[in-house]
N, CA, C and O atoms as a CHARMM CRD file, in Angstrom:
* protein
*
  380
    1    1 UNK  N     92.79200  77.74200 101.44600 PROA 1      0.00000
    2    1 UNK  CA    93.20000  79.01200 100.89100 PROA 1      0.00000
    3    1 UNK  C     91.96900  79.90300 100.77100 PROA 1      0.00000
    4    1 UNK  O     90.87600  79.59900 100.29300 PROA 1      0.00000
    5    2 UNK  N     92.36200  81.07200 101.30100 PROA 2      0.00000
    6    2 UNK  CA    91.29800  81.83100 101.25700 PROA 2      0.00000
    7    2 UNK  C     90.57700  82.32400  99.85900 PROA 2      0.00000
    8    2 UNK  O     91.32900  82.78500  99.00000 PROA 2      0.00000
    9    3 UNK  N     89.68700  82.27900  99.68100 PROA 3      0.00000
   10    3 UNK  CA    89.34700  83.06600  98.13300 PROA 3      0.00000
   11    3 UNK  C     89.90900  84.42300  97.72900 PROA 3      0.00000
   12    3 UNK  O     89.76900  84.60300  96.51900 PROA 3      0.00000
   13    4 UNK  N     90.48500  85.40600  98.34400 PROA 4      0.00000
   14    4 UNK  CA    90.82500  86.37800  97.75600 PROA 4      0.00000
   15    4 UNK  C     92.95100  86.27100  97.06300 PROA 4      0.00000
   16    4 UNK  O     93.75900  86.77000  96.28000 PROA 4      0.00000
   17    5 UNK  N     92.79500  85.36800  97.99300 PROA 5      0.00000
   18    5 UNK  CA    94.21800  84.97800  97.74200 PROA 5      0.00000
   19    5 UNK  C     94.50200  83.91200  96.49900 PROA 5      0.00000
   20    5 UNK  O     95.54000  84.08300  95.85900 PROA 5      0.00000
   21    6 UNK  N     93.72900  82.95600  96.17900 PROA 6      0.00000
   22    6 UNK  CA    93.19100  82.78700  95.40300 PROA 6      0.00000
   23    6 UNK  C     93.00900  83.46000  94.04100 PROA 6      0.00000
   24    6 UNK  O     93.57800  83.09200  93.01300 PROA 6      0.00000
   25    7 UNK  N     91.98600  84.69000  94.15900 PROA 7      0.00000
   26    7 UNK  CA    92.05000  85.84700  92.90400 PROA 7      0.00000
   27    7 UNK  C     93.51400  86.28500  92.40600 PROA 7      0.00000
   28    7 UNK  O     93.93100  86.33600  91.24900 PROA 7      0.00000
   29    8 UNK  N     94.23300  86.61300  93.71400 PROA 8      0.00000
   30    8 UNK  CA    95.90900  87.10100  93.76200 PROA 8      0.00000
   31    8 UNK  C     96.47300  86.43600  92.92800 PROA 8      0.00000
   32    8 UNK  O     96.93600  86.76300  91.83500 PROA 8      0.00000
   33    9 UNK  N     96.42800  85.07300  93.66100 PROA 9      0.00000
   34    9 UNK  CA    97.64800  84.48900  92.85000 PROA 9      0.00000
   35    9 UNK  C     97.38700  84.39100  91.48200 PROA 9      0.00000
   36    9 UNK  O     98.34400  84.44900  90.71000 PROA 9      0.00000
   37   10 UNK  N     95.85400  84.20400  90.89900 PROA 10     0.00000
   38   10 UNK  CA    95.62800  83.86500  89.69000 PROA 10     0.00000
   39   10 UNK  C     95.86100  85.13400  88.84300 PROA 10     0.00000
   40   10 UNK  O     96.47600  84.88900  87.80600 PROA 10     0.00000
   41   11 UNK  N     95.47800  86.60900  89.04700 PROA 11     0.00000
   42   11 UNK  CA    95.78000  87.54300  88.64100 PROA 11     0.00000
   43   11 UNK  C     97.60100  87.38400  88.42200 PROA 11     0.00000
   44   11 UNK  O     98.10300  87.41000  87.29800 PROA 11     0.00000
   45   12 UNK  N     98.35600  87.23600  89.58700 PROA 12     0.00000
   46   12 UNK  CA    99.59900  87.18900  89.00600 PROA 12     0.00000
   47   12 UNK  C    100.02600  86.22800  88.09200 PROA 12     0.00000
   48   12 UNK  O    100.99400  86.39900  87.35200 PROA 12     0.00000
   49   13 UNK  N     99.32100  85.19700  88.11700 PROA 13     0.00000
   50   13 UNK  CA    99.64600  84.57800  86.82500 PROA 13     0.00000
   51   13 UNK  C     99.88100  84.74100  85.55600 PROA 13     0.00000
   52   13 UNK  O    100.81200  84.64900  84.75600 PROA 13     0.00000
   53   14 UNK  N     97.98500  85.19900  85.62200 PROA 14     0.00000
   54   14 UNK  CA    97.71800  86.11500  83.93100 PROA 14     0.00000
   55   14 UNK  C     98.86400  87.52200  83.94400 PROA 14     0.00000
   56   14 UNK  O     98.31900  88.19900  83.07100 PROA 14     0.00000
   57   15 UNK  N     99.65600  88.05800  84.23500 PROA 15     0.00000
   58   15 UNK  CA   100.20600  88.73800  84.03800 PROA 15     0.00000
   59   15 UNK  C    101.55700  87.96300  84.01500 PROA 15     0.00000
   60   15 UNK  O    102.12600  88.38600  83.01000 PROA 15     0.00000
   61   16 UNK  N    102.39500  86.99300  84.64900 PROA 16     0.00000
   62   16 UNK  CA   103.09500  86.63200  84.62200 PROA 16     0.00000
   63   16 UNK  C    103.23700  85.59500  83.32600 PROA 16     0.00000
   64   16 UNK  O    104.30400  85.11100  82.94800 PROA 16     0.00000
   65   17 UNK  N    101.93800  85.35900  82.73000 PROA 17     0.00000
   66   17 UNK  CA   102.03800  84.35900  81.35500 PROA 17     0.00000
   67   17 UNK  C    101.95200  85.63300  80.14200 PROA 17     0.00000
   68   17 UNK  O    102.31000  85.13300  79.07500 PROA 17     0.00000
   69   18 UNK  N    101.65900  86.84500  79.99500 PROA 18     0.00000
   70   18 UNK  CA   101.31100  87.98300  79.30800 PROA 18     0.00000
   71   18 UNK  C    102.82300  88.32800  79.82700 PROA 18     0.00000
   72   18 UNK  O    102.64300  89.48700  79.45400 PROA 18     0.00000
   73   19 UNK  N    103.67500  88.35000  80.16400 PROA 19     0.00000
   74   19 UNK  CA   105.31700  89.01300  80.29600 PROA 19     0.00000
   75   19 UNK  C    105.36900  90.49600  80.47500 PROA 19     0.00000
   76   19 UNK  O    106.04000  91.41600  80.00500 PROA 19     0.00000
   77   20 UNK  N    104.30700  90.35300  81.41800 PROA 20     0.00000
   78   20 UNK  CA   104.02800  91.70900  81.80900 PROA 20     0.00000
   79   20 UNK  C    105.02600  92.32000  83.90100 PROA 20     0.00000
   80   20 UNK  O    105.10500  93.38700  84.51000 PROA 20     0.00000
   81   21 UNK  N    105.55400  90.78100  84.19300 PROA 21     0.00000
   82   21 UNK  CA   105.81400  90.47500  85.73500 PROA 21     0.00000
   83   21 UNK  C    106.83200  89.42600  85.16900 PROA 21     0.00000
   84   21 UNK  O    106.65500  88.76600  84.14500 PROA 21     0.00000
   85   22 UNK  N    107.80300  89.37900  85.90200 PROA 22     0.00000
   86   22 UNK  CA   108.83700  88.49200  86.12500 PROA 22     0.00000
   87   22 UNK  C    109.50500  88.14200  87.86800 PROA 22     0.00000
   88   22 UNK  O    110.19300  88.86100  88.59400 PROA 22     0.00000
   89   23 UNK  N    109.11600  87.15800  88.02700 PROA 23     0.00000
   90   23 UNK  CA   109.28500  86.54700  89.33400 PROA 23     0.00000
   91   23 UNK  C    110.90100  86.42600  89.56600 PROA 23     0.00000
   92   23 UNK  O    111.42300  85.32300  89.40600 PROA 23     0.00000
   93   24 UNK  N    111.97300  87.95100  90.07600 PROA 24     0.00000
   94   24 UNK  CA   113.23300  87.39900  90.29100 PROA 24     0.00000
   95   24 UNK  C    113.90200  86.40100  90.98800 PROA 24     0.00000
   96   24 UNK  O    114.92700  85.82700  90.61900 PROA 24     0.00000
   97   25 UNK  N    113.05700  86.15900  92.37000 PROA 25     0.00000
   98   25 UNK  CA   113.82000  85.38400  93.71100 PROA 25     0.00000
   99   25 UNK  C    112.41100  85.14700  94.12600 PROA 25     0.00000
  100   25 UNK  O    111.73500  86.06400  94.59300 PROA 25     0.00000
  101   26 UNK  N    111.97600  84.00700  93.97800 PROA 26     0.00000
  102   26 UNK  CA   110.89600  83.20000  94.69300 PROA 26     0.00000
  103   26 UNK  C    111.38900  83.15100  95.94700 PROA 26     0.00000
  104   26 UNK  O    112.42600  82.58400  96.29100 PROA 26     0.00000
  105   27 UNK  N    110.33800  83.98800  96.89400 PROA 27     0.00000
  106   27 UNK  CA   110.32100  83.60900  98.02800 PROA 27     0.00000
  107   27 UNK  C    109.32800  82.38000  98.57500 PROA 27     0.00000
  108   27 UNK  O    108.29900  81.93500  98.06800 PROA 27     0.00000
  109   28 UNK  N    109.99300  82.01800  99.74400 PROA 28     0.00000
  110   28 UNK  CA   109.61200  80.39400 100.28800 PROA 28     0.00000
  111   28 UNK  C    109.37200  80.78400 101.69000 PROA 28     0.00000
  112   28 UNK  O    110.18900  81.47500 102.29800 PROA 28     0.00000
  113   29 UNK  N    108.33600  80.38600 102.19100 PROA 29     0.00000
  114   29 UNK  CA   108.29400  80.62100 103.95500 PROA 29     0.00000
  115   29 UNK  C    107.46400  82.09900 104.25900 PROA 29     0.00000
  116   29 UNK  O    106.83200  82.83000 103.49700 PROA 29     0.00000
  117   30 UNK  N    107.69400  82.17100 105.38500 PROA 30     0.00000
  118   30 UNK  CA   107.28200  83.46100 106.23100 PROA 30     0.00000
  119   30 UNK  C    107.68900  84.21800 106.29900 PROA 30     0.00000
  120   30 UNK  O    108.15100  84.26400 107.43900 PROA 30     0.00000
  121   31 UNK  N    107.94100  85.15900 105.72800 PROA 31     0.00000
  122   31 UNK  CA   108.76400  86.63900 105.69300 PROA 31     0.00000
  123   31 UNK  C    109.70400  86.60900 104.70400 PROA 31     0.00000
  124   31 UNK  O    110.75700  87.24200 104.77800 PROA 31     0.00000
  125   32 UNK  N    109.46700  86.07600 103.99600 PROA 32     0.00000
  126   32 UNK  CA   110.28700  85.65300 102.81800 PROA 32     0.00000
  127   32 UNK  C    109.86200  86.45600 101.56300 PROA 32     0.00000
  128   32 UNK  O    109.15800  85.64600 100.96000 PROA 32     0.00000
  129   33 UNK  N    109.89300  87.44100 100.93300 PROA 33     0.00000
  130   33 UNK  CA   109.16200  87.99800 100.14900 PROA 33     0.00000
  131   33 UNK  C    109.78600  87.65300  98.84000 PROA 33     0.00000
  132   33 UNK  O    110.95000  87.26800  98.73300 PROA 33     0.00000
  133   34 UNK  N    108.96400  87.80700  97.86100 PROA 34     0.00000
  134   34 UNK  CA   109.73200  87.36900  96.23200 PROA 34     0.00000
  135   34 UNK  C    109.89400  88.54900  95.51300 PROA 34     0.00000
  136   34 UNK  O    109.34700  89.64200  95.37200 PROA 34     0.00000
  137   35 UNK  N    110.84000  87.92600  95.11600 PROA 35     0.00000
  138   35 UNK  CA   111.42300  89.24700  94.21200 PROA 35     0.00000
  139   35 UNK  C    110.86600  89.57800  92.33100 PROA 35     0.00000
  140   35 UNK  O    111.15700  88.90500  91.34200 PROA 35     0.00000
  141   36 UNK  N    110.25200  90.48300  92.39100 PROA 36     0.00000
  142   36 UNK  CA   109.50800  90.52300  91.20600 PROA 36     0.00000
  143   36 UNK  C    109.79400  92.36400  90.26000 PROA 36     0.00000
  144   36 UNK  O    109.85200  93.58800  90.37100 PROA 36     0.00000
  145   37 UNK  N    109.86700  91.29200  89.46800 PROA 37     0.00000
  146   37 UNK  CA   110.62200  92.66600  87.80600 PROA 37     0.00000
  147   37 UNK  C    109.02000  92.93600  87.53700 PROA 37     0.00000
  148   37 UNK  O    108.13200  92.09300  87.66500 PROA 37     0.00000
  149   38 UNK  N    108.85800  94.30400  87.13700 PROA 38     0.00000
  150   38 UNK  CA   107.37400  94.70400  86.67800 PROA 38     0.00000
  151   38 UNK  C    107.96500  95.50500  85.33800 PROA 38     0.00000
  152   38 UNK  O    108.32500  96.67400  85.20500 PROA 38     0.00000
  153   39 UNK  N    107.91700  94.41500  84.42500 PROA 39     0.00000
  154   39 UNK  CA   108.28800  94.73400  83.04700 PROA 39     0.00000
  155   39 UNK  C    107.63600  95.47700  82.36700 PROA 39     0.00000
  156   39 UNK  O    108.11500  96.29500  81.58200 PROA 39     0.00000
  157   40 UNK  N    106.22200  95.25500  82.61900 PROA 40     0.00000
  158   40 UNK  CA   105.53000  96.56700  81.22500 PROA 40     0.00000
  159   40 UNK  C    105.73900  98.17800  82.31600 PROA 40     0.00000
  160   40 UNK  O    105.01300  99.08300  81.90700 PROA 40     0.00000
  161   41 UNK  N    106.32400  98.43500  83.16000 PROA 41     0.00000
  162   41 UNK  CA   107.00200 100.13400  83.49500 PROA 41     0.00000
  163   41 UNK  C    108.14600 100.05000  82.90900 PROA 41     0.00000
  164   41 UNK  O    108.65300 101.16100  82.75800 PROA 41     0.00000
  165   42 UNK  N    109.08000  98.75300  82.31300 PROA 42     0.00000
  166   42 UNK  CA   110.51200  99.37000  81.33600 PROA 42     0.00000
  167   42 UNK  C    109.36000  99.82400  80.04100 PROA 42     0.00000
  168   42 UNK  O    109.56300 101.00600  79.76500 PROA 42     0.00000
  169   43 UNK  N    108.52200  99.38400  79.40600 PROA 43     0.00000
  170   43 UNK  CA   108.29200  99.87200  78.32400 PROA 43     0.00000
  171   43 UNK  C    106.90700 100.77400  77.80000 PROA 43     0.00000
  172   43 UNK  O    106.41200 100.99800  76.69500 PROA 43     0.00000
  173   44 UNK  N    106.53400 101.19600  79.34200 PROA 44     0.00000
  174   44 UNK  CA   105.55400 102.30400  79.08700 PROA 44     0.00000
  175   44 UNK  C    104.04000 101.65400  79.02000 PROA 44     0.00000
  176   44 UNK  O    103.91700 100.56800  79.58700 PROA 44     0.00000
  177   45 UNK  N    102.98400 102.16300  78.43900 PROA 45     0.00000
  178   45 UNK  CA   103.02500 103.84200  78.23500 PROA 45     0.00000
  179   45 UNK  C    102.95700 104.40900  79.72300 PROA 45     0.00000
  180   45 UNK  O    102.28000 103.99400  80.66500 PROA 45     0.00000
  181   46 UNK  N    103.93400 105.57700  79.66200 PROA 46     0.00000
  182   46 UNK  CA   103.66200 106.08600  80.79200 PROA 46     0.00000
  183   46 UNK  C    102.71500 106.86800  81.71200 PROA 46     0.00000
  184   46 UNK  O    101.76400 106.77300  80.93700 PROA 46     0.00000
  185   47 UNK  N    102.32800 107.39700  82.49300 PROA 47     0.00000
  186   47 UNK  CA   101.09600 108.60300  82.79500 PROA 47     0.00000
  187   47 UNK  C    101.71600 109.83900  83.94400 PROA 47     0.00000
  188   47 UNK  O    102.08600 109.72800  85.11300 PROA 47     0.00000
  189   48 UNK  N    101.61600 111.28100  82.82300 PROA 48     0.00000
  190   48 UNK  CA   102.28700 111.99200  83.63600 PROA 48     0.00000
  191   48 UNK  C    101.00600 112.95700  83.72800 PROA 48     0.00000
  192   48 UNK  O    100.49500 113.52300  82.76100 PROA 48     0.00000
  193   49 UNK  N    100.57000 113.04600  85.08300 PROA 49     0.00000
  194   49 UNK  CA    99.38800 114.17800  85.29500 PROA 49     0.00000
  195   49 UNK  C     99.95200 114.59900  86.69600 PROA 49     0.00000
  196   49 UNK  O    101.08900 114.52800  87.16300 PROA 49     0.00000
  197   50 UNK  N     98.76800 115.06300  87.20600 PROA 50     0.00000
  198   50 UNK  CA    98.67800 115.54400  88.66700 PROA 50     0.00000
  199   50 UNK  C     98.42600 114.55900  89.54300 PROA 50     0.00000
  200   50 UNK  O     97.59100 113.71400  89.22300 PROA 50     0.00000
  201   51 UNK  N     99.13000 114.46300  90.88600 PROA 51     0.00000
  202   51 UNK  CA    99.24500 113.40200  91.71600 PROA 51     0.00000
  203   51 UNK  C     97.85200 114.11000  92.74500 PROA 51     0.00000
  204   51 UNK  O     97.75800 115.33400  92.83900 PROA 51     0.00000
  205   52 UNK  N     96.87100 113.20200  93.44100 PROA 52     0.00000
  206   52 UNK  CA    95.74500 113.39400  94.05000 PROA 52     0.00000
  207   52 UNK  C     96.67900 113.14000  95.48100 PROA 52     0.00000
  208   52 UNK  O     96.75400 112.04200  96.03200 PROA 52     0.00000
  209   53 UNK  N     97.42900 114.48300  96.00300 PROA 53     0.00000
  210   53 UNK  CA    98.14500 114.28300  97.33800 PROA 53     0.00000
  211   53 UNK  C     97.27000 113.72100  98.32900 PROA 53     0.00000
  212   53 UNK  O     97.30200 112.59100  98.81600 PROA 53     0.00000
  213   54 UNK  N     96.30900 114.88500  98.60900 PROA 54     0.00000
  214   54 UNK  CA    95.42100 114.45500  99.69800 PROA 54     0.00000
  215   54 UNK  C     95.21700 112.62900  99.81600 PROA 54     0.00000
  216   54 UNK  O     95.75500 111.77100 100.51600 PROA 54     0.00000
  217   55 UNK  N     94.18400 112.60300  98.77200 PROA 55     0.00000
  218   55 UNK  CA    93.87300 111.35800  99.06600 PROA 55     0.00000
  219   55 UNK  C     95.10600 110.12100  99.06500 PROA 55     0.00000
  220   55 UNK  O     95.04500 109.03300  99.63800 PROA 55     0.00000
  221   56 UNK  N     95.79900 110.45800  98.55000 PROA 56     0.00000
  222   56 UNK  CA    97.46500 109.39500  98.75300 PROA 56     0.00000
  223   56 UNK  C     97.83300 110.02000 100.11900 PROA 56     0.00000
  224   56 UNK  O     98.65600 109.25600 100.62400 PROA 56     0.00000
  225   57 UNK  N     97.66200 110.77800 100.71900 PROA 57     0.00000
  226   57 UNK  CA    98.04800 110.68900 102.12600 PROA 57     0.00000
  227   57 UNK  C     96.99500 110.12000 103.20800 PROA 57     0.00000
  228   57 UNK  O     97.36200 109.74800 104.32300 PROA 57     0.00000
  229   58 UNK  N     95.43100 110.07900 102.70600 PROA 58     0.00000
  230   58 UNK  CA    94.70200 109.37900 102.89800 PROA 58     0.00000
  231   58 UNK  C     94.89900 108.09100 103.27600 PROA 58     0.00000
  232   58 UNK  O     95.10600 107.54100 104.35800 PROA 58     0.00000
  233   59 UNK  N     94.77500 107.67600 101.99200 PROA 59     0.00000
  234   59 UNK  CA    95.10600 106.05000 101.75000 PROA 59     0.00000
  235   59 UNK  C     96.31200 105.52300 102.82400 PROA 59     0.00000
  236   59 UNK  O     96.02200 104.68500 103.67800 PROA 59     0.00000
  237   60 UNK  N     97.67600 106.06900 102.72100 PROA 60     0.00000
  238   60 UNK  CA    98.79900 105.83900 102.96300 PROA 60     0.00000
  239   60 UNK  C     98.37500 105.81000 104.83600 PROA 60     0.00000
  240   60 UNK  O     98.57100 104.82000 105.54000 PROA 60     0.00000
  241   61 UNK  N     97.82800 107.02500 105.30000 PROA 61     0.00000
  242   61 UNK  CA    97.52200 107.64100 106.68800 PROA 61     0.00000
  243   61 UNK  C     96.84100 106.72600 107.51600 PROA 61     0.00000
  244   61 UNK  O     97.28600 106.43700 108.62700 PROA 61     0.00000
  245   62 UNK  N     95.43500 106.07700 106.91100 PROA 62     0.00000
  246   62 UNK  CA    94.39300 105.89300 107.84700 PROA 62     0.00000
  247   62 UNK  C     94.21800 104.33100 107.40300 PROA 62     0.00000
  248   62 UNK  O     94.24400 103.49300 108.30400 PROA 62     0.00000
  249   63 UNK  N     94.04300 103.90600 106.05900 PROA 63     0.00000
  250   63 UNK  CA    93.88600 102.68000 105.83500 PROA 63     0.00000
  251   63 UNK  C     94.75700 101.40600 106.66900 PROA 63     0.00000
  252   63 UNK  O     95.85400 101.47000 107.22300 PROA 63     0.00000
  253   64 UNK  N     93.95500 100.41800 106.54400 PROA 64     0.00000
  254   64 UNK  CA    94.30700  99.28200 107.36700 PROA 64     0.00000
  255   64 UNK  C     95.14600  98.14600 106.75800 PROA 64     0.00000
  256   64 UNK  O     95.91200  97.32600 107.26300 PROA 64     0.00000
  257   65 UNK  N     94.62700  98.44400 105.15300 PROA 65     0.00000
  258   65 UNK  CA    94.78600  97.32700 104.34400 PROA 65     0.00000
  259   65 UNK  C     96.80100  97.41700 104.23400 PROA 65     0.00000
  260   65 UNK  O     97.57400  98.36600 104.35700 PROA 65     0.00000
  261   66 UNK  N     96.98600  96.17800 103.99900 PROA 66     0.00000
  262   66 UNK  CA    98.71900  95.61800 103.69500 PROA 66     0.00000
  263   66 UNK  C     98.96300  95.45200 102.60300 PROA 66     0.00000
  264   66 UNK  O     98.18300  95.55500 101.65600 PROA 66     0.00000
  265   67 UNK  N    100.63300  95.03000 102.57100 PROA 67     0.00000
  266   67 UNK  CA   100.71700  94.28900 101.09700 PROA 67     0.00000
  267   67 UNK  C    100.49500  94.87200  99.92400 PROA 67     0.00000
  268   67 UNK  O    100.45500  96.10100  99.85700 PROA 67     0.00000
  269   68 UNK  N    100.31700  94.08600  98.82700 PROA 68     0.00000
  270   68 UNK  CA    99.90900  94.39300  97.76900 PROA 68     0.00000
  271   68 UNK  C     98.88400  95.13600  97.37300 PROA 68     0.00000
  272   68 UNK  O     98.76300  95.84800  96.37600 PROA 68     0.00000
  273   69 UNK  N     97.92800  94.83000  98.52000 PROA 69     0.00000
  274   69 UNK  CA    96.29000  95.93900  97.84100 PROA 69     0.00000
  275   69 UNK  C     96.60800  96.87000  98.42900 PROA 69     0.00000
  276   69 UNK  O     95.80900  97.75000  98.11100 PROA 69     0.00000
  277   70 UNK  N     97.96200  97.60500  99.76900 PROA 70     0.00000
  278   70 UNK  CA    97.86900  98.75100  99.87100 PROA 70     0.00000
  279   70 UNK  C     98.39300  99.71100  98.38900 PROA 70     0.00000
  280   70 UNK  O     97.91900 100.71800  97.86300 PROA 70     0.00000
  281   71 UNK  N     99.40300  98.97200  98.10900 PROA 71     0.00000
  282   71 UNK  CA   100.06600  99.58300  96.82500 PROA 71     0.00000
  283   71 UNK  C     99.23200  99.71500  95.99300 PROA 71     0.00000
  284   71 UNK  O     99.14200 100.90500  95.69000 PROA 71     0.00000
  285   72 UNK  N     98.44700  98.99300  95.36600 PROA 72     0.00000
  286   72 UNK  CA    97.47400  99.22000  94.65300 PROA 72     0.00000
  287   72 UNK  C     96.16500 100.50600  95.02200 PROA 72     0.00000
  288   72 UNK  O     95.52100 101.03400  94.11500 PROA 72     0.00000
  289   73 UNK  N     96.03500 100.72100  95.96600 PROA 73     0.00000
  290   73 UNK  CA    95.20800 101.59000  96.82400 PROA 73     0.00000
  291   73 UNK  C     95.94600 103.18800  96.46400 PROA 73     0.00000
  292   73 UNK  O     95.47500 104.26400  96.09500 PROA 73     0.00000
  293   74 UNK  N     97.22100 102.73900  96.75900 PROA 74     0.00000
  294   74 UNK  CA    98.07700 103.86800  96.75000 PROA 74     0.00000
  295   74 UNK  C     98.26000 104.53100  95.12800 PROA 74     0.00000
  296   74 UNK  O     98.48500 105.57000  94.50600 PROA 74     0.00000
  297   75 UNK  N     97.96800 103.04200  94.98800 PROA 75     0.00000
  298   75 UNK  CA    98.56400 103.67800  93.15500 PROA 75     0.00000
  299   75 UNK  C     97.30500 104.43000  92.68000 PROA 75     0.00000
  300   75 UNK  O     97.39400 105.56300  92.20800 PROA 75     0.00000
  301   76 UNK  N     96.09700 103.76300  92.81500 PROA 76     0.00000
  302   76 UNK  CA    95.06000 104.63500  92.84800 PROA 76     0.00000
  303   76 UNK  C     94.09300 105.97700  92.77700 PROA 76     0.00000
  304   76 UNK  O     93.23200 106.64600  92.20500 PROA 76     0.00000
  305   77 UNK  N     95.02600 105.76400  93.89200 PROA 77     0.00000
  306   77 UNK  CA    94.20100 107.01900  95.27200 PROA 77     0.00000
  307   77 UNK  C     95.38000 108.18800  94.02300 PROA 77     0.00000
  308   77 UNK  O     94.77000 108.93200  93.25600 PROA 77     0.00000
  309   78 UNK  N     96.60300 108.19300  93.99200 PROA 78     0.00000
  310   78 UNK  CA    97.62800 109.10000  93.73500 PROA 78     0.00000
  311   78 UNK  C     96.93700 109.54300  91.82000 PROA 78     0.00000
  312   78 UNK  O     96.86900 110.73000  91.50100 PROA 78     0.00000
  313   79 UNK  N     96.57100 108.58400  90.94400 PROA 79     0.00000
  314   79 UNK  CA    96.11600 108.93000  89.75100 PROA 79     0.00000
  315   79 UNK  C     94.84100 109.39700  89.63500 PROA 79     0.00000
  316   79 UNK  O     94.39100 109.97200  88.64400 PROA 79     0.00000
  317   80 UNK  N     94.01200 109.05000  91.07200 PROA 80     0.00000
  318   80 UNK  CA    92.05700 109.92300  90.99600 PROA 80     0.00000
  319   80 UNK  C     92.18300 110.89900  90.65100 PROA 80     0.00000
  320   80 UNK  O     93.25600 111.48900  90.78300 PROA 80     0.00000
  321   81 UNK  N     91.01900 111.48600  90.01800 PROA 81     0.00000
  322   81 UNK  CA    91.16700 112.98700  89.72200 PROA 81     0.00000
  323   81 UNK  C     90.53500 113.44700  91.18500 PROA 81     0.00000
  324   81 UNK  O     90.31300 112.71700  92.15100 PROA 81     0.00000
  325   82 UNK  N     90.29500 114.97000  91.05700 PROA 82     0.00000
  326   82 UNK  CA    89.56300 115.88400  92.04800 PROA 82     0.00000
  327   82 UNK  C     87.88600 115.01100  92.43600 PROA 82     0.00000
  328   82 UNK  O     87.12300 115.46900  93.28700 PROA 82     0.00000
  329   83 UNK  N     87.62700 113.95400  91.76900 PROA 83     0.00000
  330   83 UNK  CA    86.21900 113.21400  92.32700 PROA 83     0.00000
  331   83 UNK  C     86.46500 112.11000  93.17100 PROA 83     0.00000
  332   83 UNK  O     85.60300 111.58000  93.87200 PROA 83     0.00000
  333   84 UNK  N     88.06500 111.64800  93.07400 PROA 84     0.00000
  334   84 UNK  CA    88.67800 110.31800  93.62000 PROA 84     0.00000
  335   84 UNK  C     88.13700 109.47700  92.76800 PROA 84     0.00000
  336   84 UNK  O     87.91700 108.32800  93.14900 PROA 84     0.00000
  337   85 UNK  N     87.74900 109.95500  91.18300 PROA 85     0.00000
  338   85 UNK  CA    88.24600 108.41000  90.31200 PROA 85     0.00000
  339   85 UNK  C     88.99700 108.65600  89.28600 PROA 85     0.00000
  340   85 UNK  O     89.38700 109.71500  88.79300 PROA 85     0.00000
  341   86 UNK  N     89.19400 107.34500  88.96100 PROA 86     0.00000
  342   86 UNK  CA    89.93700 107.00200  88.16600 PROA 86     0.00000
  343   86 UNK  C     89.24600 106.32500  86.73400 PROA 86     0.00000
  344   86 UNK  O     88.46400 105.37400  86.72400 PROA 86     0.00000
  345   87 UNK  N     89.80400 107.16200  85.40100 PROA 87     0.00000
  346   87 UNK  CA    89.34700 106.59500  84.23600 PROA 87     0.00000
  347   87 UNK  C     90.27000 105.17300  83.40500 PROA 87     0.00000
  348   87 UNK  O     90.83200 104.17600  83.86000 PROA 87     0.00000
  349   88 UNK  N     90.11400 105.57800  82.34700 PROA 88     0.00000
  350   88 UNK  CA    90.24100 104.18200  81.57800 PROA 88     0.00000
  351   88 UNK  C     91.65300 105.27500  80.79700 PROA 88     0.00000
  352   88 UNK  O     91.83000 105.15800  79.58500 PROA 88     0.00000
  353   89 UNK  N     92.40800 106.11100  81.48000 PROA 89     0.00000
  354   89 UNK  CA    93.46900 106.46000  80.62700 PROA 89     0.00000
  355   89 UNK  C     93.65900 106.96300  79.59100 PROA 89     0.00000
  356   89 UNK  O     94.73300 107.04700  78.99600 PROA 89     0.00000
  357   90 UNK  N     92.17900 107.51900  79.13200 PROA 90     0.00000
  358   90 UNK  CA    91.65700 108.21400  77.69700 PROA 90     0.00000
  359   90 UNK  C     91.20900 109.64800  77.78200 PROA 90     0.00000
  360   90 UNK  O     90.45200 110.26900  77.03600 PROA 90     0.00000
  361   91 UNK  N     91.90200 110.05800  78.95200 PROA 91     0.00000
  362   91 UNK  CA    91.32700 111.73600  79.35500 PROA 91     0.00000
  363   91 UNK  C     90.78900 111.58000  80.79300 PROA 91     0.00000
  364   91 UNK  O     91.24100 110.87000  81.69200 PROA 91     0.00000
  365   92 UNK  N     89.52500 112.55700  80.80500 PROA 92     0.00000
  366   92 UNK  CA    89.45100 112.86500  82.44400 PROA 92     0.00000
  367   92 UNK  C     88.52400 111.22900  82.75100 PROA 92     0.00000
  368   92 UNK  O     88.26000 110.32600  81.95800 PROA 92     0.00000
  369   93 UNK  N     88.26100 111.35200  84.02700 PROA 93     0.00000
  370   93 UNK  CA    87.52200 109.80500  84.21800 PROA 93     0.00000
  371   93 UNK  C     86.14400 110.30200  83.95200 PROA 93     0.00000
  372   93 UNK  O     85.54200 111.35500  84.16400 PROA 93     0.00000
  373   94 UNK  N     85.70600 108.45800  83.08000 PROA 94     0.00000
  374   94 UNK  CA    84.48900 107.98400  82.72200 PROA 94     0.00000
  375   94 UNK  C     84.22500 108.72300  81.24700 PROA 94     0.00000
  376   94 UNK  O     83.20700 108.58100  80.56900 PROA 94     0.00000
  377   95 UNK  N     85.28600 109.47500  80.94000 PROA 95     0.00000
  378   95 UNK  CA    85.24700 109.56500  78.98600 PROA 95     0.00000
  379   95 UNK  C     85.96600 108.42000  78.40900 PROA 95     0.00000
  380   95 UNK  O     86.05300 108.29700  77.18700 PROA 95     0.00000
């Protein structure tokens, strides 16, 4: 097993033991994808700002990456401010 897959699965863990992820339909095999509830979006907190189009068409456009780290990329790229980062959810980034 590769090491980053590795990080994956263990990250979904800690979130899946924190009842933050719920595993609906374990997928088995090759193309088999699992079906997963992402419980802490039923109960917030939510974040309503300005979406960073460009760079989410960026990300979405040119990147190589799959899967899960594209979504994550995506989720990203769409909450950066005008510098392409992202803070800690306490105002603009790095306050």
């Amino acid at each position: 097993m590769r090491v980053l897959e590795h990080l994956e699965l263990k990250r979904v863990g800690d979130l899946l033991r924190r009842g933050l992820l719920e595993i609906e339909t374990l997928g088995v095999g090759r193309g088999r994808a699992s079906t997963v509830n992402v419980l802490f979006a039923q109960f917030g907190p939510w974040h309503e700002d300005q979406v960073n189009l460009e760079l989410l068409e960026a990300v979405l456009g040119y990147s190589p990456t799959r899967g899960p780290a594209r979504l994550l990329l995506a989720a990203l790229a769409a909450l950066a401010d005008e510098n392409s980062s992202v803070g800690n959810g306490m105002g603009p980034a790095g306050t």
